[in-house]
VOGU-3710 file (C-alpha; in Angstrom, 3 decimals, decimal comma):
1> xxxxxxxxxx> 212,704/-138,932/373,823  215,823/-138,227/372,057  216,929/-134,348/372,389  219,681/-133,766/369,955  221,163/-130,607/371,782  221,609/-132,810/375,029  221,842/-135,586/373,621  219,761/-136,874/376,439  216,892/-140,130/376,591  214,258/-139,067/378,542
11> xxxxxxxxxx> 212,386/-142,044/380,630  208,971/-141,531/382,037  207,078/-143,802/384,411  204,716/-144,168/381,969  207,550/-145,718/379,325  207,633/-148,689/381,869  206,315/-150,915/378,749  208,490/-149,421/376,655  211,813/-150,948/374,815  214,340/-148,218/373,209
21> xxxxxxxxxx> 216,456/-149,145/371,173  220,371/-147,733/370,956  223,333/-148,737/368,482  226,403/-147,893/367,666  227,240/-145,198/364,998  228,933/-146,300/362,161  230,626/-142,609/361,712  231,259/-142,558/365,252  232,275/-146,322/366,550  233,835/-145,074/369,481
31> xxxxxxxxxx> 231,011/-146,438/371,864  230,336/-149,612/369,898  234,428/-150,852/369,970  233,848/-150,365/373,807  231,362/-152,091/374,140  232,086/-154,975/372,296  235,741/-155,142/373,658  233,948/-155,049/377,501  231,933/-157,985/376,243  234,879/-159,937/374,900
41> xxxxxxxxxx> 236,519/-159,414/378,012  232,897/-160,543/380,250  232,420/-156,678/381,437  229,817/-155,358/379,123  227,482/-154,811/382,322  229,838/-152,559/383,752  230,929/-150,555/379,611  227,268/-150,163/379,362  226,620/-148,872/382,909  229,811/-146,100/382,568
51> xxxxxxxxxx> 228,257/-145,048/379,072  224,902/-144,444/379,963  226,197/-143,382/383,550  224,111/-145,999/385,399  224,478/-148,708/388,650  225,921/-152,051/387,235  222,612/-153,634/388,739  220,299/-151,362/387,305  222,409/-152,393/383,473  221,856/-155,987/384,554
61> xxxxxxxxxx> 218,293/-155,790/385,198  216,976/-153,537/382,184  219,393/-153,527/379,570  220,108/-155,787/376,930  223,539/-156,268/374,941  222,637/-158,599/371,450  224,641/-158,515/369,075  222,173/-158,645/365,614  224,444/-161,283/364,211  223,416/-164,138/366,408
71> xxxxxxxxxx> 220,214/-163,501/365,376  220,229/-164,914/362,323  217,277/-165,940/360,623  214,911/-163,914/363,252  216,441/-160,802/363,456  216,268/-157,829/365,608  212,766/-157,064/364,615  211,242/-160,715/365,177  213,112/-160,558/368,366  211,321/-157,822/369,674
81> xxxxxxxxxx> 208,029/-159,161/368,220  208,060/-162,811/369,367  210,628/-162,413/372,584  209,763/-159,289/373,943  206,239/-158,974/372,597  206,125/-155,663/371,277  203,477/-154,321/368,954  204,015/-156,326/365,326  202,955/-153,516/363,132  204,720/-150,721/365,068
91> xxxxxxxxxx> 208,121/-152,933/364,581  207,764/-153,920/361,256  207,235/-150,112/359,890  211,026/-150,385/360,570  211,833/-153,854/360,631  214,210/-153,046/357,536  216,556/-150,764/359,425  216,476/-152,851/362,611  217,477/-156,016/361,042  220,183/-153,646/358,740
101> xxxxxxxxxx> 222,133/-152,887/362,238  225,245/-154,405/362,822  227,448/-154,222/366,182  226,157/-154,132/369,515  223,101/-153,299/370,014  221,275/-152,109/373,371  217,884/-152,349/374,414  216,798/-150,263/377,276  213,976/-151,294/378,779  211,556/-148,309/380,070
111> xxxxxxxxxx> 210,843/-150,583/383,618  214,805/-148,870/384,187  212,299/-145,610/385,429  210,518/-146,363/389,346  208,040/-142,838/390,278  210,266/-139,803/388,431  211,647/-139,195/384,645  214,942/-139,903/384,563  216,968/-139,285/381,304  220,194/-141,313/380,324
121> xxxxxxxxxx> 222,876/-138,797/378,684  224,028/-140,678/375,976  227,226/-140,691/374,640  228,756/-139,970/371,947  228,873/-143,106/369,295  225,247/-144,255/370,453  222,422/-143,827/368,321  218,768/-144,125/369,523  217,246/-146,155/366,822  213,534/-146,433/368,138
131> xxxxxxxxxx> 211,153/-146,837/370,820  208,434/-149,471/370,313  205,409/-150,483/373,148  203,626/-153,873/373,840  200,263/-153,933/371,491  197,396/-151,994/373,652  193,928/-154,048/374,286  191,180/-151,756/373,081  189,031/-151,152/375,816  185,552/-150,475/374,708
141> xxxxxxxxxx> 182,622/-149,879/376,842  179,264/-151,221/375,114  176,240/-151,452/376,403  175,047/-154,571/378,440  173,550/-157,252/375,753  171,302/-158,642/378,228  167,856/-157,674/379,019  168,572/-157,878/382,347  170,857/-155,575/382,669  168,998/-152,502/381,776
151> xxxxxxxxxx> 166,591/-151,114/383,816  167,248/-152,578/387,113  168,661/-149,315/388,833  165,991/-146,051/388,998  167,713/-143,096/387,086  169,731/-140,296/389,631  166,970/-138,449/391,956  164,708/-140,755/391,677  163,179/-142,275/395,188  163,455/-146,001/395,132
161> xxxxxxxxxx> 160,637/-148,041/395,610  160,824/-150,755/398,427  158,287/-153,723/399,038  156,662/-151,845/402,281  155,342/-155,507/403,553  159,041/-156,676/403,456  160,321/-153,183/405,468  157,427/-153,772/408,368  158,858/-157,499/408,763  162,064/-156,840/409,649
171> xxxxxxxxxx> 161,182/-154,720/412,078  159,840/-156,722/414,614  162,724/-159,763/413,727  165,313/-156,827/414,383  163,777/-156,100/417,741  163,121/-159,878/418,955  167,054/-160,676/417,894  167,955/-157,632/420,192  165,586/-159,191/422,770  167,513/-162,699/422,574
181> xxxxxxxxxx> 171,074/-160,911/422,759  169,817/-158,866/425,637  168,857/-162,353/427,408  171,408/-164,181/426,668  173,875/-161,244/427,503  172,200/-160,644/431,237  171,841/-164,911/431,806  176,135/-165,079/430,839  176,598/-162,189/433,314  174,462/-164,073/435,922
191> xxxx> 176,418/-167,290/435,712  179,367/-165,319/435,677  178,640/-163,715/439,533  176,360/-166,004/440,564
//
């Protein structure tokens, strides 16, 4: 999260899902007029990697430059609804101010983070604007609807009963197929040196 003494973006592995979103300040448009100059010029990769002090391939890979005015008739929000699938109703609580943003805008995507936090100092002239997540599948554990699914294991401590007819036979079929290995082990060894 955003620390405003640090000024720091703090990525856990857990964010992995997670998209952040970062724009340019309009009392501040220091970062933004570098940015977009970079992209003019076809080096917004390596703006955006000085800024947030990152690899050039790590910017590549997890970090999107849009600009909100190509995105005309979707917008930023239905971008990161419908293209990035994140959760509609967490988006649209501030779909106003996302689609109000103008400039570049960056989207930092939380798979940036491997095993260990990591946090992004961010500049000044760069605004964290939110943090939204894919929708979560409930995951609910209900009981079994079918009849045959309850009561077929004895509760904890109990013995289980076995069929003692069905232990007795396999008894004597376990010893005669030890029998036939035996055999069949001593008659290979016989052809073998005989």
């Amino acid at each position: 999260m955003l620390t405003a003494g640090d000024r720091a973006l703090t990525l856990a592995p857990a964010d992995r899902e997670a998209v952040y979103v970062l724009s340019a300040d309009p009392e501040n448009p220091f970062a933004g007029a570098r940015i977009r100059a970079a992209r003019d010029r076809g080096e917004a990769p390596r703006a955006v990697a000085e800024l947030l002090g990152l690899g050039v391939e790590e910017t590549a890979d997890w970090i999107e430059l849009i600009d909100p005015a190509d995105l005309t008739g979707f917008g930023l929000s239905g971008y990161l609804v419908q293209g990035l699938g994140m959760d509609e109703d967490d988006v649209q609580r501030s779909a106003e101010a996302l689609d109000a943003l103008h400039g570049p805008v960056l989207l930092v995507h939380g798979r940036l983070v491997c095993h260990a936090p990591r946090a992004l100092t961010l500049p000044r002239g760069l605004l964290l604007r939110g943090r939204f997540e894919p929708p979560r599948l409930p995951i609910g554990l209900s009981p079994l609807p079918s009849p045959g699914a309850r009561g077929t294991l004895p509760p904890l401590g109990a013995p289980l009963v076995t069929d003692p007819s069905r232990s007795r036979l396999w008894l004597p079929l376990s010893i005669l197929a030890g029998l036939v290995m035996a055999a069949l082990i001593a008659f290979g060894a016989m052809l073998a040196f005989g």
